[in-house]
Structure formats: structure tokens, C-alpha cells
N, C-alpha and C positions, 0 to 999 in steps of 0.2 A: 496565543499559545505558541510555544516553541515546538519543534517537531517529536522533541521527547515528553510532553507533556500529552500533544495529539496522541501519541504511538500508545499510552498509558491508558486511554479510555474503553478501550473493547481488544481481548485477547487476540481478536482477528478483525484484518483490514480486506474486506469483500476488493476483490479484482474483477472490473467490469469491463468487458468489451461489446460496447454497446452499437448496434446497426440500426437504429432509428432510433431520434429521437422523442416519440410517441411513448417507449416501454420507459422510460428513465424517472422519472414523479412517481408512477406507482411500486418502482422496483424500488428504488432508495425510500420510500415509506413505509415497504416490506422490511427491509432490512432495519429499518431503524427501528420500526416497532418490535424487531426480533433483540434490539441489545445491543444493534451493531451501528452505529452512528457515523464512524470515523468510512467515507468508502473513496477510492481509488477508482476517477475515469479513465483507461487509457487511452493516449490519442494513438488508435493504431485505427480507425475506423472516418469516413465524412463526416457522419453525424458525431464524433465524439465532444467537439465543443460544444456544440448545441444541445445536446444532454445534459450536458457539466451544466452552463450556464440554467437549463432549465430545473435542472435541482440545485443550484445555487440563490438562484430567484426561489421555489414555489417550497421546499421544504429546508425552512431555517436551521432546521432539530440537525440537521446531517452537516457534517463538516466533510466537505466534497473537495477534492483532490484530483489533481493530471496526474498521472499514471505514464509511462513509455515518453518521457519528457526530452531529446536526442539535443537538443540546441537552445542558446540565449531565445531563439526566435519562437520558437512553441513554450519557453516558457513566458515570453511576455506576453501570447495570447491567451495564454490560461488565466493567468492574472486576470489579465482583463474580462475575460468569461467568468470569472468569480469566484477561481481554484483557491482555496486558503492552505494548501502547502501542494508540493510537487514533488516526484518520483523520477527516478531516471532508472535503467537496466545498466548502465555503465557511467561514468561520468568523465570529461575530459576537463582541462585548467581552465579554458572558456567559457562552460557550463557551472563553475562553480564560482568563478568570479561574477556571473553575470547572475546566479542565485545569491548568493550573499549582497549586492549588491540591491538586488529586485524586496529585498525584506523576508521575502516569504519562506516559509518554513520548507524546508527541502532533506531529504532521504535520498543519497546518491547510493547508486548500486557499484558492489564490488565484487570481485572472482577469489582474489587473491589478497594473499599476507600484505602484496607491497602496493597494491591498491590500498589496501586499508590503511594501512603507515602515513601515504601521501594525503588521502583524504582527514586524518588524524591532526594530523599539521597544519594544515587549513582552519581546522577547529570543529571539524564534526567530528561528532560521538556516537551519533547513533546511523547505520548503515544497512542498506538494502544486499541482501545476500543472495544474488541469483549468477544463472537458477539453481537453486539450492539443493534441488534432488540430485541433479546431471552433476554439479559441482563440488561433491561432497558431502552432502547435508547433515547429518548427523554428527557422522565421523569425524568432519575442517572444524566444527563448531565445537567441539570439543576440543581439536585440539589447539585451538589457535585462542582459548579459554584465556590458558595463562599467560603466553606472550604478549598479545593485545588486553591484558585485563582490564582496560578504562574504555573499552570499546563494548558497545553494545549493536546486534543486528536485528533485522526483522526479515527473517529466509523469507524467499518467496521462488514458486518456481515449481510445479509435483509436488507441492504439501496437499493431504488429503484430510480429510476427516479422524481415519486411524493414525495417521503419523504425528497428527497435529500437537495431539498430548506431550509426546518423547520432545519433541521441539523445544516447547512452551514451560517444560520441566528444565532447561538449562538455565543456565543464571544470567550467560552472556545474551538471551533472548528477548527482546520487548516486548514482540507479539509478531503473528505470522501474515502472511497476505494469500488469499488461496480465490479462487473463482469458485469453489463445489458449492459455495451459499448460493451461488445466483447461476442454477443449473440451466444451460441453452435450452431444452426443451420449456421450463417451466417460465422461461422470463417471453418465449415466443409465442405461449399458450396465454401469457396471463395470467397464469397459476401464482397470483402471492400469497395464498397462502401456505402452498408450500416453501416460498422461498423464508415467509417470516416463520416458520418452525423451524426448517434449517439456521437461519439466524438463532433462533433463540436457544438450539443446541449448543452451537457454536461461541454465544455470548458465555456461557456457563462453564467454558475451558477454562483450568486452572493455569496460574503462572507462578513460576519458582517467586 
């Protein structure tokens, strides 16, 4: 699958930052049995590969992703940990020559109109919009609607559960990426089943 095919599966892409990788099998079986399948490791933590890799091994059903992807070099370890696409918060000419290159389906993050232009030209379509609350959120996505109309994003960044809808109602939107499915208390407690109800609120978000 291409990255806009991934992005298509579940209105929201769960944002993990995971500190051991012990919670990561039972959290991604949470969430998937909540609706949410498509989930986002990022490598901002030791244990983040070793997570990835362990839900890329033990639960097939999820299509597991690196998350905070900064260089060619984190992204050929993902790969190799068994990421089936990658995320970046920003992206530079090296990172994207060395994704397009790598196969894997990739989501470069952008701030701005002429980030999106550049990454546009490259031949991505679909773009990571962070952080989308601090950057605009509502308001850029609107208005950058018509100019970019062949462009689609997936905000991430302070989206919440209340904001998620207004998001998710634009037309330039794929789907959102938010951490509130996999609350720090309830993923440190062990609590999936609150985290698979949250899921399964969150799978039932409507998209324009």
C-alpha cells in the first residue's frame, strides 16, 4: 500500500511514544481491536525500535509505522525493524531522496505553503502538518485549501478528541494523528481496556 492508501484505513493514526518495550503488543492490540490498525512508533525514546519491531513481529493485523523519522539513517533502521511506512516532523532533500529511494511509504512533515510546494514536486501528495494546533490548525488548512488543491494532509500536533471532528470535516484532510487513544496513565497501568474504547470512539470519526 501507498501512503495514501495506509492514511485511508482509520480516521486516526494513534501517536506512540513508547518507554518500554514490554507495554507495546498489548497497546497495539488495544488499539486495533478498537478500529485503529494503521499506528505511528516514534523514535524519540531507547526502546522505540524495539517496540516497533515487536509489534511488527507479534500483531500482523496493525500496520506499524516510525514516527519522528529526522534522517536517511533512522529511516533505514525502521525499515529494518519492520516499519511499513515512516513519518518525519519536517523533512529535508536527503530525507526524501533517501525515502523514495528506501520504497517505503513515507508522510514528510511540513509548516509552511513553500514546504508543501517543494515536497509537491518531488511527487508527494499526501503531507504531515505539524504541529498543527501551534501552526495554524484549522485556520492554514483552510486556507491553503484552494492554492494547494491536489494536496492532501494529515495535521498532527494538539489535536484532541473535541477538535478532531472540525479537522476531519475538511476535504483537504486524510485523517489525523493524535496520542489521546493511548493515554500515559492507562498505557503505564495496563489499562487496555480503556485504551480499546478510546479506539473505538475515535475509529467511528467521520471524514469529509
Amino acid at each position: 500500500m501507498d501512503i495514501a492508501a495506509i492514511a485511508a484505513l482509520a480516521p486516526v493514526i494513534p501517536v506512540l511514544t513508547l518507554e518500554n518495550r514490554d507495554s507495546a503488543v498489548p497497546l497495539a492490540r488495544a488499539l486495533v481491536r478498537g478500529g485503529l490498525p494503521v499506528l505511528e512508533v516514534t523514535l524519540r525514546t531507547e526502546a522505540a525500535l524495539d517496540a516497533l519491531r515487536a509489534i511488527a513481529r507479534e500483531v500482523p493485523e496493525a500496520i506499524v509505522g516510525a514516527g519522528t523519522v529526522l534522517n536517511p539513517e533512522q529511516l533505514e533502521r525502521a525499515q529494518r525493524a519492520g516499519a511499513r511506512f515512516a513519518v518525519s516532523p519536517g523533512c529535508t532533500c536527503e530525507l526524501a531522496r533517501a525515502a523514495r529511494a528506501s520504497g517505503l511509504p513515507f508522510l514528510p512533515g511540513v509548516q509552511t505553503v513553500s514546504e508543501a510546494m517543494t515536497l509537491a514536486e518531488q511527487g508527494f501528495g499526501l503531507l504531515k502538518f505539524f504541529p498543527a494546533d501551534a501552526a495554524g490548525g484549522l485556520t492554514w488548512l483552510k486556507a491553503v485549501g484552494a492554492p494547494l488543491a491536489d494536496l492532501r494532509f494529515c495535521p498532527t500536533g494538539g489535536i484532541t478528541p473535541e477538535t478532531a471532528p472540525a479537522y476531519l470535516a475538511l476535504a483537504n484532510v486524510a485523517c489525523v494523528g493524535g496520542s489521546w487513544v493511548a493515554p500515559r496513565g492507562a498505557v503505564a497501568t495496563g489499562d487496555w481496556q480503556s485504551v480499546e474504547r478510546l479506539a473505538a470512539t475515535a475509529s467511528t470519526l467521520k471524514r469529509r
